[in-house]
C-alpha positions as a Markdown table, in Angstrom:
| # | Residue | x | y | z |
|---|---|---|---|---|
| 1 | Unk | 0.0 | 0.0 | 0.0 |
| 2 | Unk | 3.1 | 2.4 | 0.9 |
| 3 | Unk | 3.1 | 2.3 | -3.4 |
| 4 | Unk | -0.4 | 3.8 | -4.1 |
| 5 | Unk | 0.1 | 6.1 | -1.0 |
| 6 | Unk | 3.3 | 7.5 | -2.7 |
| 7 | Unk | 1.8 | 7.5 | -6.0 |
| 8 | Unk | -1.5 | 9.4 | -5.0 |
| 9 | Unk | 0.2 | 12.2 | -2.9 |
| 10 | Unk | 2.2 | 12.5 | -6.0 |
| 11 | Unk | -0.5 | 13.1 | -8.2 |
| 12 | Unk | -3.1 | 14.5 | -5.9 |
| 13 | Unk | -0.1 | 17.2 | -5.3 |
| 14 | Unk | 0.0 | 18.0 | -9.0 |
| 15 | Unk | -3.7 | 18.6 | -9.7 |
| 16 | Unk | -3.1 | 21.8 | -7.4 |
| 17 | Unk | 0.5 | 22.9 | -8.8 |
| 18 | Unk | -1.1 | 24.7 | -11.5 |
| 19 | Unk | -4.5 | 27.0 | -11.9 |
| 20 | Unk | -6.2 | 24.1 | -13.7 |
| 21 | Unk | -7.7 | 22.5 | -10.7 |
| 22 | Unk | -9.0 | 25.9 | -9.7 |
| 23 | Unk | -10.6 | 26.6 | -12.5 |
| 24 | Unk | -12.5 | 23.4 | -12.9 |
| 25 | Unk | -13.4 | 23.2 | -9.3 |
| 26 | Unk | -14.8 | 26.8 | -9.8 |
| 27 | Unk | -16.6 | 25.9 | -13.7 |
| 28 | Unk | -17.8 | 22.9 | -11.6 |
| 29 | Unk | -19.5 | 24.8 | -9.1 |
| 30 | Unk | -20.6 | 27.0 | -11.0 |
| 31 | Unk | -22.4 | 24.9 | -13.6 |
| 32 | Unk | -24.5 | 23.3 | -10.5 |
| 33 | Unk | -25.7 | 26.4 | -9.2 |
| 34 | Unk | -26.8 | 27.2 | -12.6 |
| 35 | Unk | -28.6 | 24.1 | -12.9 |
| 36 | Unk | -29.8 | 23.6 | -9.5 |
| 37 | Unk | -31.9 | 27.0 | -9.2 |
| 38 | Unk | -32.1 | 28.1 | -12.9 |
| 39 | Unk | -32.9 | 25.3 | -15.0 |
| 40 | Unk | -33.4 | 22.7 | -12.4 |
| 41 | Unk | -36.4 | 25.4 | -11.4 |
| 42 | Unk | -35.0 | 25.0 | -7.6 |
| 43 | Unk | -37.3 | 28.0 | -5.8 |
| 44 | Unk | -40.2 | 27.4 | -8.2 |
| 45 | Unk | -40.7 | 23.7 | -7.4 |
| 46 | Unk | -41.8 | 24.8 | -3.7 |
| 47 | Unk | -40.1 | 21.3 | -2.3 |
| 48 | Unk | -37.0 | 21.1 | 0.6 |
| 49 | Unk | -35.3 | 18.5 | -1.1 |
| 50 | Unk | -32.0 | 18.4 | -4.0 |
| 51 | Unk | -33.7 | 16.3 | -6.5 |
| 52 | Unk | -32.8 | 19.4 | -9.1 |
| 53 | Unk | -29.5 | 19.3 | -7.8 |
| 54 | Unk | -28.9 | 15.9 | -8.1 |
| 55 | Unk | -30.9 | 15.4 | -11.5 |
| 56 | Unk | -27.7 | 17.1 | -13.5 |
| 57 | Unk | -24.8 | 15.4 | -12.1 |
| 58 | Unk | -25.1 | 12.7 | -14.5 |
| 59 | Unk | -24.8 | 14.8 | -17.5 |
| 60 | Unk | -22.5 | 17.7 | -15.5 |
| 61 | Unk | -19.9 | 14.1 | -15.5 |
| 62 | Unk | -19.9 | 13.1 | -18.6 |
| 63 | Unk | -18.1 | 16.2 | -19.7 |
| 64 | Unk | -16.3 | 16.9 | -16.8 |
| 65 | Unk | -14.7 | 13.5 | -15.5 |
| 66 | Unk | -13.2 | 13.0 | -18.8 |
| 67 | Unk | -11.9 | 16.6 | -18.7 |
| 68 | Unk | -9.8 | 14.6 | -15.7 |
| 69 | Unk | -9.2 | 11.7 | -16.6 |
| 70 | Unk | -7.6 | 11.9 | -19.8 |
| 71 | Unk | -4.5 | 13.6 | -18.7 |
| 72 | Unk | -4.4 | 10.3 | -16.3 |
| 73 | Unk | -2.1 | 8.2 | -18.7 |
| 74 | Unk | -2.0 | 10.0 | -21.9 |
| 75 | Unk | -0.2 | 12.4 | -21.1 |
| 76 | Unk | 2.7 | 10.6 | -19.2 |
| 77 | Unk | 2.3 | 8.5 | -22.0 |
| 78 | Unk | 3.1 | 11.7 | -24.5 |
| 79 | Unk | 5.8 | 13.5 | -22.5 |
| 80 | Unk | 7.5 | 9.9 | -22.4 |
| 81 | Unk | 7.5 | 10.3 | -18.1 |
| 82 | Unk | 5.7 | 6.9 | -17.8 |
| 83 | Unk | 9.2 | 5.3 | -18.3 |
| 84 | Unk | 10.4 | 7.0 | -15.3 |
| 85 | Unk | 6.9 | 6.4 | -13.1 |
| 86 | Unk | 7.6 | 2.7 | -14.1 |
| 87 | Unk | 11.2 | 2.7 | -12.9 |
| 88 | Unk | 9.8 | 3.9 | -9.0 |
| 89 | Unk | 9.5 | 0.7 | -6.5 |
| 90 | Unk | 5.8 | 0.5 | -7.2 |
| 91 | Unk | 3.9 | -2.2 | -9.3 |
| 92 | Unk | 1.6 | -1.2 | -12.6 |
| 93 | Unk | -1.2 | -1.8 | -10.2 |
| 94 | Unk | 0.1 | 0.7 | -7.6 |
| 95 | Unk | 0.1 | 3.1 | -10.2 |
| 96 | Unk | -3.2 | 2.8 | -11.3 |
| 97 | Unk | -5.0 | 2.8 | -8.0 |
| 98 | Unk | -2.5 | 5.3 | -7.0 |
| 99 | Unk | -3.4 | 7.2 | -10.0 |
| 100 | Unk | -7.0 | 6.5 | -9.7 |
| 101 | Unk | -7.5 | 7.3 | -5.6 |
| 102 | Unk | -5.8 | 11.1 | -6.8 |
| 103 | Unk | -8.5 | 12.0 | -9.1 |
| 104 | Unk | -11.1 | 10.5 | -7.1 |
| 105 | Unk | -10.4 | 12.5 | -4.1 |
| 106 | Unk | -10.1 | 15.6 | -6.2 |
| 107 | Unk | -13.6 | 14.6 | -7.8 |
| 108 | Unk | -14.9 | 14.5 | -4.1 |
| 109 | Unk | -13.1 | 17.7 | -3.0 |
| 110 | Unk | -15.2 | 19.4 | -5.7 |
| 111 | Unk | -18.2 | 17.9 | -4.7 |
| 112 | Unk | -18.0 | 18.6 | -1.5 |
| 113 | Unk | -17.4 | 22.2 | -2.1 |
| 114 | Unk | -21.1 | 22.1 | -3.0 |
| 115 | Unk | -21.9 | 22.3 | 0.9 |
| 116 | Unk | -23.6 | 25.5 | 0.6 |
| 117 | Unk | -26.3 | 24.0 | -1.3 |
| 118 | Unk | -26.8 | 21.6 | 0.9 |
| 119 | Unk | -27.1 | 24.3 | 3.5 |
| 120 | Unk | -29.5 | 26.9 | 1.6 |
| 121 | Unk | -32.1 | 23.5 | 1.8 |
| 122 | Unk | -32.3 | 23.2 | 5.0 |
| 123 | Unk | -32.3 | 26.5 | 5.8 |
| 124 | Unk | -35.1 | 26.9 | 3.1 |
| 125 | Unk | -37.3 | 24.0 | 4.3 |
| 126 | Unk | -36.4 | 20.8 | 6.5 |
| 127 | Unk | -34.9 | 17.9 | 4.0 |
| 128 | Unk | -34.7 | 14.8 | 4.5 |
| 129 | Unk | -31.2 | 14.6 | 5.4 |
| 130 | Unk | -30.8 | 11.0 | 5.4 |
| 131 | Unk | -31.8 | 11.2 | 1.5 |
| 132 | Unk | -29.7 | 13.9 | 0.7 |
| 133 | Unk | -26.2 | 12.0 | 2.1 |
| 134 | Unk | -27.1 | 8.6 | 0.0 |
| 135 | Unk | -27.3 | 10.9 | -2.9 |
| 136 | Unk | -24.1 | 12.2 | -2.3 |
| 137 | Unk | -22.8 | 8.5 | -2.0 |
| 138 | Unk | -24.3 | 7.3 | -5.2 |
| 139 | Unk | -23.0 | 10.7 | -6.8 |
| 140 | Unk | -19.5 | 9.7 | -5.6 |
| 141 | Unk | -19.3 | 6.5 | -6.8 |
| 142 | Unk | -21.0 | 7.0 | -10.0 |
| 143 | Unk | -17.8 | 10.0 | -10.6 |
| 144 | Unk | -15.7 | 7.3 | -9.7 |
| 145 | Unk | -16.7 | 4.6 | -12.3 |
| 146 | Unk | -16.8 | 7.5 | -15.4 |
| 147 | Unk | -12.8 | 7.8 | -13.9 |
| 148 | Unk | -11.8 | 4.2 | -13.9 |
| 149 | Unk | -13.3 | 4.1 | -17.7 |
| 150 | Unk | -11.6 | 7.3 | -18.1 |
| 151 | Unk | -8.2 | 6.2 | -16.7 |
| 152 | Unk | -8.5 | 2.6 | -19.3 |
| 153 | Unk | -8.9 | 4.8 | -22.1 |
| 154 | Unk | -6.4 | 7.4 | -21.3 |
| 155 | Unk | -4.0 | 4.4 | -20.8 |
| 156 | Unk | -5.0 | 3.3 | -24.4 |
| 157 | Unk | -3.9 | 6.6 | -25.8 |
| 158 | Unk | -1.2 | 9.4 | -26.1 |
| 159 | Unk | -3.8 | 11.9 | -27.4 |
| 160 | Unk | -5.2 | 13.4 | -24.8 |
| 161 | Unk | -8.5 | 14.7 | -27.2 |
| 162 | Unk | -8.8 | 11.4 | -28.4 |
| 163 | Unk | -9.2 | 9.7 | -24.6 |
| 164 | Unk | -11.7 | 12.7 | -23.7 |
| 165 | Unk | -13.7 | 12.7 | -26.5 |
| 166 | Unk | -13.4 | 8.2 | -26.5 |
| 167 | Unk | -14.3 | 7.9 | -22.8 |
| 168 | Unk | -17.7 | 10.1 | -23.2 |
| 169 | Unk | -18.8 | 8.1 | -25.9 |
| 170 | Unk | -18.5 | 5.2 | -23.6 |
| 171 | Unk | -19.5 | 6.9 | -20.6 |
| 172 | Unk | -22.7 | 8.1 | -22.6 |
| 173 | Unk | -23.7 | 4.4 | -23.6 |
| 174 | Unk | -23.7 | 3.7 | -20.1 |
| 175 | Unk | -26.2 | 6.5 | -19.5 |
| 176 | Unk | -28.2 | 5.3 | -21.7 |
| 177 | Unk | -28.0 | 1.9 | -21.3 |
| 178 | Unk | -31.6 | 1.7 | -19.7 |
| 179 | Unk | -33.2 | 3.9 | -21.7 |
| 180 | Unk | -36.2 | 2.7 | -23.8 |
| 181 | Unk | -34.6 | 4.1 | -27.1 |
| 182 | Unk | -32.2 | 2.0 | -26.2 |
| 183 | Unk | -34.3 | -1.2 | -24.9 |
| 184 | Unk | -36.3 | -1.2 | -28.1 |
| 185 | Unk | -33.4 | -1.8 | -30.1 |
| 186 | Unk | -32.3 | -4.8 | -28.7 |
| 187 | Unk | -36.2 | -6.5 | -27.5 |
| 188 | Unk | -36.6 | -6.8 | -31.1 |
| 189 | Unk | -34.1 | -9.1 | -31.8 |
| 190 | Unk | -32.3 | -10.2 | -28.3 |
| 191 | Unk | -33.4 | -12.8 | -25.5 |
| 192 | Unk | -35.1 | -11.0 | -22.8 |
| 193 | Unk | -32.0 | -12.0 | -20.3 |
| 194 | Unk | -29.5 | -9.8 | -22.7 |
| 195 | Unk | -32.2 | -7.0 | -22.6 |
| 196 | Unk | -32.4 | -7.1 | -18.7 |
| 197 | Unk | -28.2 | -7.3 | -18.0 |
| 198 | Unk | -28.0 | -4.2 | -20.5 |
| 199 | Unk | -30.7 | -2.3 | -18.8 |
| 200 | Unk | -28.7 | -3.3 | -15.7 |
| 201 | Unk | -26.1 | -1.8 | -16.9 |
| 202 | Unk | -27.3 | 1.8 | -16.8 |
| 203 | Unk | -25.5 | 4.2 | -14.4 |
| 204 | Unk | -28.4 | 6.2 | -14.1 |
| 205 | Unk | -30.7 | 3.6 | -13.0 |
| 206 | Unk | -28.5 | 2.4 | -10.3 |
| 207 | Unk | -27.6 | 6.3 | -9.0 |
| 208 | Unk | -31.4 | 7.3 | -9.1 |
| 209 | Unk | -32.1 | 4.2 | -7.0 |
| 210 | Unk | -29.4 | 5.5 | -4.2 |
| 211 | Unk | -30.2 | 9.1 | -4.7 |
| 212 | Unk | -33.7 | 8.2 | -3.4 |
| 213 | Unk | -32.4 | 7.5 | -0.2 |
| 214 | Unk | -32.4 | 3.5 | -0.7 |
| 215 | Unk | -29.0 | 2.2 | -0.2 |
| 216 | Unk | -29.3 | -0.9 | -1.9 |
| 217 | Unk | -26.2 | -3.3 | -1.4 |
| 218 | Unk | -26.9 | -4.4 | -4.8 |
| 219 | Unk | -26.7 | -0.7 | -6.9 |
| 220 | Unk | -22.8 | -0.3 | -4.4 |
| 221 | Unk | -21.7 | -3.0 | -5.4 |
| 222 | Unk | -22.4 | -2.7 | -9.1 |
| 223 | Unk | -20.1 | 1.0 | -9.4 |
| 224 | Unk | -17.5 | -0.9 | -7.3 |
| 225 | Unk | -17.5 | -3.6 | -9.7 |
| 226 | Unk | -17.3 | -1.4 | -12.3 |
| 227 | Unk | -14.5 | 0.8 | -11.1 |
| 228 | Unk | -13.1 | -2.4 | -10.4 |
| 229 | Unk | -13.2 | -3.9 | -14.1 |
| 230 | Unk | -12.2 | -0.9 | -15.6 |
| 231 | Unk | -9.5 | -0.2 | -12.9 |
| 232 | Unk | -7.8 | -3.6 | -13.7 |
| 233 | Unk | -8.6 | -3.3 | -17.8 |
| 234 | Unk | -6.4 | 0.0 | -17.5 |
| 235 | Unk | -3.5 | -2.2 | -15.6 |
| 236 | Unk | -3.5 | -4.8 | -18.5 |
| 237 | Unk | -3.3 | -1.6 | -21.1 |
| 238 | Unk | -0.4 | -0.9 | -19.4 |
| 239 | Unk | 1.3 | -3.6 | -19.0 |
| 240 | Unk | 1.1 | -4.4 | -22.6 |
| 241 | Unk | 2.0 | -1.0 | -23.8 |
| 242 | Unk | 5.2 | -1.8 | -21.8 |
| 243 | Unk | 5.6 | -5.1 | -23.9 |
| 244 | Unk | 5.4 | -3.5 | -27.1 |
């Protein structure tokens, strides 16, 4: 573990050595108070709850996780410095959760930073709480499986345009995975068992289920499975970039 400790310091240190981490934390931010009480219709819908709030960070992640985790690999990969990470006494798996845990925490740092929002409701009206924090949870993890696809395809790639623009097509078929437009196309033709695993598939379904307040074992388990997949998909990238 002393590996990924090293490794996430390192690049949890480097987000904030230039203004770049500023100035998405403060984009971030401000793109959620824009859709919480403008579009989201926040004072109009007359309710003490975040579901506006919550509603966006779906599509808020699939441009701004990318935005993250493309530099994650491409651009060591680029600059030629993943010769000299790979030299350090840490294993390709060290890196990646090292890697990973980084732009993770970052991700939460920025969410967190939303606080005040969290505040205004209550202040407002009288939430339910309880609600509120499992939303939070399922908006954490969902971030964090959008960054472990990110971080395979950034490892896949020395263009760093190329991994953002890659890892939103994948994060958007995802989305959409349990959508009807979606359903349709497959019910036509597929058994019903295919139709179900790739409705199961659907972040959204999973973080609507948590964001509801019910903390289903089941809807955890499936982002850290998926974090997990794509988390050791990114290791074999790597490890056979380094054979080539």
């Amino acid at each position: 573990m002393d590996g990924v400790r090293i490794i996430a310091s390192r690049e949890f240190a480097a987000y904030f050595a230039t203004p770049l981490a500023y100035v998405f934390i403060v984009i971030f931010l401000a793109l959620m108070g824009v859709f919480t009480f403008y579009l989201g219709g926040f004072f109009e819908r007359g309710q003490a709850d975040l579901l506006p709030f919550f509603n966006f960070h779906p599509w808020l992640y699939l441009f701004l996780v990318p935005a993250i985790s493309m530099r994650l690999w491409a651009e060591e990969r680029k600059s030629g410095s993943i010769e000299l990470l790979m030299t350090l006494p840490v294993t390709t798996t060290d890196a990646v959760i090292g890697k990973f845990a980084a732009a993770w925490a970052f991700t939460a740092i920025a969410l967190a930073l939303t606080f005040p929002i969290w505040i205004t409701v209550n202040y407002l009206g009288d939430p339910d709480n309880g609600v509120i924090a499992a939303a939070y949870l399922g908006s954490l993890l969902m971030a964090g499986a959008f960054l472990a696809i990110g971080s395979c395809i950034s490892a896949a790639n020395r263009n760093q345009v190329v991994a953002f623009i890659i890892t939103l097509v994948v994060c958007f078929v995802f989305l959409l995975a349990g959508f009807p437009l979606v359903l349709d196309f497959f019910s036509g033709w597929a058994p019903q068992a295919v139709v179900d695993t790739i409705a199961g598939l659907s972040f959204l379904q999973h973080f609507n289920a948590i964001s509801k307040g019910v903390v289903d074992l089941r809807d955890v388990v499936y982002f850290l499975v998926v974090i997990g997949t794509w988390l050791y998909a990114t290791a074999v990238v790597l490890d056979l970039k380094k054979a080539d």
